[in-house]
C-alpha positions as CSV (number, residue, x, y, z in Angstrom):
1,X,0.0,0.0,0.0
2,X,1.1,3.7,-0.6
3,X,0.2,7.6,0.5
4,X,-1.0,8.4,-2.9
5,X,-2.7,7.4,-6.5
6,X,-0.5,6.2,-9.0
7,X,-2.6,6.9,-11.6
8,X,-2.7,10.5,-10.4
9,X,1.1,10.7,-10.2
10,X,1.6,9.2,-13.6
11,X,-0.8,11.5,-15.4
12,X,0.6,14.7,-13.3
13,X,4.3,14.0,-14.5
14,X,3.0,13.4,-18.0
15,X,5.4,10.1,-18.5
16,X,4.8,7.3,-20.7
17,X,6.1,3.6,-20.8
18,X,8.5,4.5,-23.4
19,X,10.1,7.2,-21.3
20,X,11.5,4.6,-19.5
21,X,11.9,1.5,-22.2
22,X,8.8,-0.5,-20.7
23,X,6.3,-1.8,-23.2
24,X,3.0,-1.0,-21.6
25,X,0.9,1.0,-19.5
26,X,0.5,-1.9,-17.0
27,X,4.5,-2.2,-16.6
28,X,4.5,1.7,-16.3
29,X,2.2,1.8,-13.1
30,X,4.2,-1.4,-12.2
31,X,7.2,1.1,-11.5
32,X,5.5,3.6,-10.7
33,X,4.1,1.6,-7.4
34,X,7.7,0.4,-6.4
35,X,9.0,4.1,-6.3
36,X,5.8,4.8,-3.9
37,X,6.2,1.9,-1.7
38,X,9.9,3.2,-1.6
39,X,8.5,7.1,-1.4
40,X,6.2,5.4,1.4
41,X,9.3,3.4,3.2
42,X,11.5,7.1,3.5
43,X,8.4,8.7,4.8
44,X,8.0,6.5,7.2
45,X,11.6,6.1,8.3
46,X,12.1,9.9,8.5
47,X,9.0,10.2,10.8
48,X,9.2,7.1,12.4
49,X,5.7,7.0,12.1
50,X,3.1,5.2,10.2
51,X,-0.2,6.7,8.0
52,X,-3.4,5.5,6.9
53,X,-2.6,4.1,3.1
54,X,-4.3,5.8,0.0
55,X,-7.4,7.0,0.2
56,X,-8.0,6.4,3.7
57,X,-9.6,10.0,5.1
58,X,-7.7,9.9,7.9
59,X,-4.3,10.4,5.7
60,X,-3.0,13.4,6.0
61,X,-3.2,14.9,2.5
62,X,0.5,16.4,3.3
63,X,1.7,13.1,3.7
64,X,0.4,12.5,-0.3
65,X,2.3,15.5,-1.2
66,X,5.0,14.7,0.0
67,X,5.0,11.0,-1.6
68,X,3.8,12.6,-4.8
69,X,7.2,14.8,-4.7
70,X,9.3,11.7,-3.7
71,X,8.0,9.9,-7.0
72,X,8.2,13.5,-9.3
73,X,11.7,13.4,-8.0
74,X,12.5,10.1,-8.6
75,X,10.6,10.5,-12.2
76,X,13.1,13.5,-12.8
77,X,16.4,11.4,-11.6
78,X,15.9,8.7,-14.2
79,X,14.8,11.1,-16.7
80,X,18.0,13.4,-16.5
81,X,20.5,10.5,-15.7
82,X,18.5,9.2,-19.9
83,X,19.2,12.2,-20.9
84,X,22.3,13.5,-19.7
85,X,23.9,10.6,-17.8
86,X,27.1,12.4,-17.3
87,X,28.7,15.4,-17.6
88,X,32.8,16.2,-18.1
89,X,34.8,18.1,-15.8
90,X,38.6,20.3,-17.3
91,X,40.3,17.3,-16.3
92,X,38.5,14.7,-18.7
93,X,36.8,12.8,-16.1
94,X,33.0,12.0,-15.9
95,X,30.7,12.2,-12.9
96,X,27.2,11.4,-12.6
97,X,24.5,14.7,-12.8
98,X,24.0,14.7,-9.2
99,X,19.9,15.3,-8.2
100,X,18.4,15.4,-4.6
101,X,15.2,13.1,-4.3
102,X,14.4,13.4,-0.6
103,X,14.9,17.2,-0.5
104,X,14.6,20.4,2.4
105,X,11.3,20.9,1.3
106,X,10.0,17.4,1.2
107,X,11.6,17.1,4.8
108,X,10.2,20.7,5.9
109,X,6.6,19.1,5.0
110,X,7.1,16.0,7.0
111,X,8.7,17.9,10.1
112,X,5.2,17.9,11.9
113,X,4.8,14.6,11.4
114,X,8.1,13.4,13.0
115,X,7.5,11.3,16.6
116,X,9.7,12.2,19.1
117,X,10.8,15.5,17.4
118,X,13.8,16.3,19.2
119,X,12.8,20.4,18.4
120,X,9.1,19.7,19.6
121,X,10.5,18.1,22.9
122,X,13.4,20.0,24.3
123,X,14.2,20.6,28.2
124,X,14.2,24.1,29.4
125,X,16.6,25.1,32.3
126,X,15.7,28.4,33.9
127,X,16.8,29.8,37.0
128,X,15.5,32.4,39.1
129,X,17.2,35.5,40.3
130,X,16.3,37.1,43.5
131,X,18.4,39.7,43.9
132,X,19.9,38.5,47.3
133,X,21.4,34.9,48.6
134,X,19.0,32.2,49.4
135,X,19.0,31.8,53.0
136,X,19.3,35.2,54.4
137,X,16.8,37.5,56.1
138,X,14.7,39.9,54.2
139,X,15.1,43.5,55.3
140,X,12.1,43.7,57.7
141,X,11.6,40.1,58.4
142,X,12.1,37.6,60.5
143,X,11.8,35.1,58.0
144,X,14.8,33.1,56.4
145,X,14.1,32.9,52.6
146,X,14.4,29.0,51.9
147,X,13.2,29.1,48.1
């Protein structure tokens, strides 16, 4: 099961089976599932949390989003790496067209979602100042300050 519709995700990137070498539209949403069980698998790592699958109400529709960029992502890699699978630096050698799939803003989306956020959870030490040492009279008392 997945966060989104892979039918939706196919028709919003505009791909077709011969964009990647496969032979029919059933092989297309073939692929197209894998990268959103493995869109799915990252979202639920990076949250360490768990969601309703696709189209459960209860899903946040953030969550899809974010598994729809994860697959556009993905979509763009293999597209650019077809494309332009390598590009050459002064000194003749050839390196891979780097592109980020599980980006800031994917990450920025999901930051709510994340159990045990260590930014949502964070102790506070605060100290309070008196203006005089514990344990000594106030002026005009006979009462030993013991807070």
């Amino acid at each position: 099961m997945v966060y989104c519709d892979i039918q939706d995700v196919i028709n919003e990137a505009k791909i077709k089976p011969a964009h990647f070498g496969l032979t029919s539209d059933e092989e297309l949403t073939n692929r197209v599932q894998k990268w959103a069980e493995e869109a799915k698998s990252w979202t639920d790592e990076y949250t360490d949390n768990t969601f309703p699958d696709y189209p459960d109400p209860e899903l946040p529709r953030v969550i899809t989003l974010a598994s729809e960029e994860i697959i556009h992502n993905i979509i763009i890699s293999r597209r650019v790496r077809q494309d332009a699978q390598y590009i050459q630096s002064n000194d003749w050698t050839m390196k891979n067209v780097p592109y980020e799939i599980f980006t800031d803003s994917i990450k920025s989306m999901l930051k709510p979602y994340i159990k045990g956020d260590k930014y949502s959870e964070s102790n506070v030490d605060f100290f309070v100042v008196t203006g005089h040492p514990l344990g000594q009279k106030r002026k005009n008392s006979d009462e030993e300050e013991d807070w």
